[in-house]
N, C-alpha and C positions, 0 to 999 in steps of 0.2 A: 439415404445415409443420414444420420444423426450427426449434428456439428454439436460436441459435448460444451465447447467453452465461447459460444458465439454471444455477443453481447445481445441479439434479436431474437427473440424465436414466432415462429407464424401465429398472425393475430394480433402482435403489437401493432401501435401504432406510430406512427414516427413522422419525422420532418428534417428536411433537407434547412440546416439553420444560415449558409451560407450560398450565395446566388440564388436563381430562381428559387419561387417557392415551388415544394412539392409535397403537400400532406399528404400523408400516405398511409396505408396499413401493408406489414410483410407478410405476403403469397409463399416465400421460401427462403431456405438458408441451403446452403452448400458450401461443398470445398474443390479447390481448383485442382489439377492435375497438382500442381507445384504446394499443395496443402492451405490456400489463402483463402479466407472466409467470404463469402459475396452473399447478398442478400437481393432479393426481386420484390421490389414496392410497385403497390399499386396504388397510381394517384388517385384518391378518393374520388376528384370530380369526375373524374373524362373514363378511368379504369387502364391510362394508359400504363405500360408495364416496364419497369427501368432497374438493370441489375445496378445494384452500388456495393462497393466498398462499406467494411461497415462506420470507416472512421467519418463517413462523408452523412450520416446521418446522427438523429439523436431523437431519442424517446419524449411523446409526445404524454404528457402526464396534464390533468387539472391543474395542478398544480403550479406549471410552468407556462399553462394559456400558451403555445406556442402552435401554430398553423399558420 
């Protein structure tokens, strides 16, 4: 399934900007039973694999050097 209004889509790259770090790029996007958007990052180093919410992320650009 297609999530039309997800702020991530597969291939981004992103980063956990609060607690642990987690550089990561998104494996998937989905929607929950209940319609809530979730997203599956895979942390760059290790490949470990963690669904997040997508407010609990934010895109990793040159620009913002954030990892």
């Amino acid at each position: 399934m297609i999530v039309n209004n997800a702020k991530f889509k597969i291939g981004d790259k992103a980063y956990k900007p609060k607690g642990y770090k987690f550089p990561c790029t998104i494996v998937s996007v989905f929607e929950t039973v209940k319609g809530e958007v979730r997203v599956v990052a895979e942390m760059d180093d290790y490949g470990l694999l963690h669904i997040f919410n997508e407010n609990q992320l934010d895109h990793y650009t040159t620009e913002n050097n954030k990892y």
